[in-house]
C-alpha positions as CSV (number, residue, x, y, z in Angstrom):
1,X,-12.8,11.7,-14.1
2,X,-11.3,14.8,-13.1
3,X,-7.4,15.1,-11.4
4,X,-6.9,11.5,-12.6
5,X,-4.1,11.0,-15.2
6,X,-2.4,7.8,-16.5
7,X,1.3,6.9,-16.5
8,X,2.5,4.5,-19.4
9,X,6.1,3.2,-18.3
10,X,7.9,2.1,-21.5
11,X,11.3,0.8,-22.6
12,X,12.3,-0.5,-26.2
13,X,9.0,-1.4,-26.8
14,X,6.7,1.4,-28.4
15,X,4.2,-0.4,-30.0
16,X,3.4,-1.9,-26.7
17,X,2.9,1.7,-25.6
18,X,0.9,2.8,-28.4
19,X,-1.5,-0.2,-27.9
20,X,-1.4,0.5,-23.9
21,X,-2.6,4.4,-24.8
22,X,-5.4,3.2,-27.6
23,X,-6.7,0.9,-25.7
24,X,-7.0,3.0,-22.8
25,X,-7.9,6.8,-24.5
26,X,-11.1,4.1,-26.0
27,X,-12.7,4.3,-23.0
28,X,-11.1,7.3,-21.3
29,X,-10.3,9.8,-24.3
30,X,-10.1,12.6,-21.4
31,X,-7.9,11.4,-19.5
32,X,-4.1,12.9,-20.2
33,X,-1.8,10.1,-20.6
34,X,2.0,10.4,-19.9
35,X,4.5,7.7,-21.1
36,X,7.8,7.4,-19.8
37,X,11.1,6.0,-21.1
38,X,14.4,6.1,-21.1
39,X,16.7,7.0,-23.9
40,X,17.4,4.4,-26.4
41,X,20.5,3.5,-26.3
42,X,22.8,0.3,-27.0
43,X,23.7,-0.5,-23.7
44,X,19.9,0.0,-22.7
45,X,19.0,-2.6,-25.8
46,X,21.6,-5.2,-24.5
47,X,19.9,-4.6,-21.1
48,X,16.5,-5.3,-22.1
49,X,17.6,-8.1,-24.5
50,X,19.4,-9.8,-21.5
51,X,16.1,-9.6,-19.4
52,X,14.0,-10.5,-22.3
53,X,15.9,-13.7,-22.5
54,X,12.7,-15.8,-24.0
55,X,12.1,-13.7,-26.7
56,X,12.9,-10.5,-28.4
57,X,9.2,-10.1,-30.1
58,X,7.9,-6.5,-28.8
59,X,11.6,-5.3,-29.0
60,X,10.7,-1.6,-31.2
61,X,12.8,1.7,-30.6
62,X,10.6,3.7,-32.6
63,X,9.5,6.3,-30.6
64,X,8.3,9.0,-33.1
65,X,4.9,6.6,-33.4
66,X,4.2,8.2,-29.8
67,X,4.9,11.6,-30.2
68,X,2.2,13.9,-30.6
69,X,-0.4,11.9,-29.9
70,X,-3.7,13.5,-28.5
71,X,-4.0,14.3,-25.0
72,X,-0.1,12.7,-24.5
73,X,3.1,13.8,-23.2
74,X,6.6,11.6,-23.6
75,X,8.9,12.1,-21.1
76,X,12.4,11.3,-21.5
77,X,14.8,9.8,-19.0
78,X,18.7,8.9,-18.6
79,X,18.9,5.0,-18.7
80,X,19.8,3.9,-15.3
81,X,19.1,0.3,-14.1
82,X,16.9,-2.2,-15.4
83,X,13.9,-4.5,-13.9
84,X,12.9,-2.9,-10.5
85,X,15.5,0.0,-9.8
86,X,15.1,1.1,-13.7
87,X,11.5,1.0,-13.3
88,X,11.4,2.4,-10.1
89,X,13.9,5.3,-11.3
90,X,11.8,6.0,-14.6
91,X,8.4,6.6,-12.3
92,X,10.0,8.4,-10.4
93,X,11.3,11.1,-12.8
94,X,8.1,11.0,-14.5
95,X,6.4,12.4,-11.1
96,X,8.6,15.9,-11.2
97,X,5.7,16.6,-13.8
98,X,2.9,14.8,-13.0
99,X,0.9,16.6,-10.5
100,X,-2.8,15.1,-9.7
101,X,-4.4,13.2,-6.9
102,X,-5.3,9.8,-9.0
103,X,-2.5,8.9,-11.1
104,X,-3.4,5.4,-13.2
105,X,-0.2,3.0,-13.5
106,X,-0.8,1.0,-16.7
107,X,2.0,-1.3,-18.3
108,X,3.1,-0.9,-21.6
109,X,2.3,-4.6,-22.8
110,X,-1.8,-4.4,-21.2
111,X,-4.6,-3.6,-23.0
112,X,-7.9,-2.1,-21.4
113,X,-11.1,-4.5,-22.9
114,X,-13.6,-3.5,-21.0
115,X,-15.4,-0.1,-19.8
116,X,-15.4,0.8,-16.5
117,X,-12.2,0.2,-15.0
118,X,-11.6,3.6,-13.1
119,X,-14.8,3.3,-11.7
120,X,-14.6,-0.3,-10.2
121,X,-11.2,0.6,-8.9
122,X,-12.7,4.0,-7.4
123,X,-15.5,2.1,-5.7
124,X,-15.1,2.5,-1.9
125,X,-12.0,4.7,-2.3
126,X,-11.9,7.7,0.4
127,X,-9.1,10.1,1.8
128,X,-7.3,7.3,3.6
129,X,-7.1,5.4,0.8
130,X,-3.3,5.2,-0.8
131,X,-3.4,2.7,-3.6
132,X,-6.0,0.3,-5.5
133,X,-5.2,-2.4,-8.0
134,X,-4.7,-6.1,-7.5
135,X,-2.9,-7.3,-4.1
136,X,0.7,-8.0,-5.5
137,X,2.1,-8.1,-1.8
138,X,3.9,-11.5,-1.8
139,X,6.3,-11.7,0.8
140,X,7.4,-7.7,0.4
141,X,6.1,-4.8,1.4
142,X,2.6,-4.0,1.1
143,X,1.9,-3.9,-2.9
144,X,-0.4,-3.3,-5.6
145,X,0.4,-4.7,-9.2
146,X,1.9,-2.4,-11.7
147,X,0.2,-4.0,-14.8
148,X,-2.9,-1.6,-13.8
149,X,-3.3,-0.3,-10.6
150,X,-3.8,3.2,-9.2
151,X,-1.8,5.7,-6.7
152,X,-2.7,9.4,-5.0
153,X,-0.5,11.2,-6.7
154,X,-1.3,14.0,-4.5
155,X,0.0,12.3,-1.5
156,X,3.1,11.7,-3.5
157,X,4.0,15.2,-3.4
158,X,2.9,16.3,0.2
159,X,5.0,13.5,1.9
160,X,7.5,14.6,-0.4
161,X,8.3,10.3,-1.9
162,X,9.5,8.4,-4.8
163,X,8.9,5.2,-6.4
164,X,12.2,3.7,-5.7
165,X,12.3,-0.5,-5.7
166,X,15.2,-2.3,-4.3
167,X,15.7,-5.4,-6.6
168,X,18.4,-7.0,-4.4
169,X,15.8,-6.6,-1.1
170,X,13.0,-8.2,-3.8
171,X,11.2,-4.7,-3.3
172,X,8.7,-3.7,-5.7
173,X,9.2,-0.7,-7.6
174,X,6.4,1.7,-5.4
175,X,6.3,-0.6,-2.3
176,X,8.5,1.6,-0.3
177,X,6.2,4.3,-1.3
178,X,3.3,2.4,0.0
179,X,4.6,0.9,3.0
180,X,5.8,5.0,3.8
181,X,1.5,6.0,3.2
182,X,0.2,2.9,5.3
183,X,2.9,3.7,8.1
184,X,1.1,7.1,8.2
185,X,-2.3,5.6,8.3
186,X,-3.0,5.1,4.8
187,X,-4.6,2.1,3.4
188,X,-4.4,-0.2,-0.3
189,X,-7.8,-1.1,-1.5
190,X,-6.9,-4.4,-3.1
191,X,-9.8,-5.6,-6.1
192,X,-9.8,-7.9,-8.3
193,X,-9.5,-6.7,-11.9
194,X,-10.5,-10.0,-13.8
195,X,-12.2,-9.0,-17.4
196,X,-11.1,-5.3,-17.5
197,X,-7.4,-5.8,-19.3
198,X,-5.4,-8.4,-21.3
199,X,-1.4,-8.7,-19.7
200,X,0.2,-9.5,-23.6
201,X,4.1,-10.3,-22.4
202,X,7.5,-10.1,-24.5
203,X,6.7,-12.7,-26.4
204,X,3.8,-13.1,-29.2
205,X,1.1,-15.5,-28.0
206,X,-2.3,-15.9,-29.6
207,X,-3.5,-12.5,-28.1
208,X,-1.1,-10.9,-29.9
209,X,-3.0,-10.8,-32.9
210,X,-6.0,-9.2,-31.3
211,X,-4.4,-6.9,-29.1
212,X,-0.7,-5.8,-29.5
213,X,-1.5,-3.0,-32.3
214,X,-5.0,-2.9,-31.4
C-alpha cells in the first residue's frame, strides 16, 4: 500500500467525514488520509441548504471533530461554487499538497464495509492505467464515480492538470482530467464495486443508524 493516499472531499457535513475516515483507516490504518473543505461560512450554508433541498439531516459545521486525527491532514479552502465547479475547485486545491501516484477519492457520506477494496480496484492496473472505480461515464466525458474511485496522482502533476468540472457543460468534476490522460494514451479501468461500501445520502435512511457515526 505504499504511495497511495486517500482524499475525503467535505462540506458542512463533518460527521459524514469522520465516518468516511473510520470506516476507511479500519481496513487501511496506513494509509494517510486528507480531507478537504471549504471554510464555513453563511453564504456556503445557504448554498448547501439550497442543493440539499430534501433534507438538511447530515448538515454539521463542526470541524474540530476532524482535526488531529491519526494519520490526517484538513485542508482548508476559500468557498467558491457549489455541486461540480465547488467540487471540482476543492480537489483541486487539495492536490498542491498531495503528492503520490494512487490517490483514493472517497465521498464524505460512504462507508467502506468490506476488506479489500484497494486491492480489487488495483487488480489489472499497469502504467497506462489513469483511473479505476465504477464507469460513471453517461453521456460526458470518460468518468469514473467519485463516491470511491481511484486516480494516479502522479500523472496529475507531470501533465501539470486539475480537477475542474463544468456544471453548465454537465462535466464531471475530474472528467476533463481524464479525458486529457486517455487523449495521451491512458486508460480507465472500470469495476464494479458492489459489497465493498455503503453510499448513506443527505438524508437519514435506515443505514443511517448502522453507518453514519460508525
Amino acid at each position: 500500500m505504499k504511495d497511495i493516499v486517500c482524499l475525503i472531499p467535505t462540506w458542512n457535513t463533518a460527521t459524514h467525514a469522520l465516518g468516511a475516515y473510520k470506516s476507511f483507516h479500519r481496513y487501511y490504518p496506513d494509509i494517510p488520509v486528507f480531507f478537504v473543505s471549504d471554510f464555513t461560512t453563511q453564504q456556503g450554508i445557504n448554498d448547501w441548504k439550497r442543493i440539499m433541498s430534501k433534507g438538511w439531516d447530515s448538515l454539521d459545521t463542526d470541524y474540530g471533530k476532524i482535526v488531529g486525527l491519526p494519520n490526517s491532514t484538513l485542508i482548508w479552502n476559500e468557498h467558491e461554487g457549489w455541486e461540480t465547479d465547488g467540487h471540482g475547485n476543492a480537489i483541486t486545491h487539495a492536490m498542491k499538497f498531495v503528492h503520490a501516484k494512487w490517490v483514493v477519492h472517497l465521498s464524505d457520506d460512504v462507508r467502506i464495509i468490506k476488506e479489500g477494496v484497494i486491492e480489487h480496484m488495483l487488480k489489472g492496473a499497469n502504467s497506462k492505467v489513469c483511473g479505476i472505480g465504477e464507469d460513471f461515464t453517461r453521456d460526458w466525458l470518460p468518468n469514473v464515480g467519485k463516491w470511491l474511485c481511484m486516480f494516479r496522482g502522479d500523472l496529475y502533476h507531470k501533465y501539470d492538470l486539475d480537477f475542474h468540472g463544468d456544471y453548465a457543460k454537465a462535466y464531471d468534476a475530474g472528467s476533463p482530467y481524464f479525458d486529457a490522460l486517455i487523449k495521451k494514451g491512458y486508460k480507465l479501468n472500470f469495476t464494479n464495486l458492489d459489497g465493498f461500501f455503503v453510499h448513506l445520502g443527505s438524508v437519514r435512511n435506515e443505514e443511517w443508524e448502522e453507518y453514519y457515526e460508525l
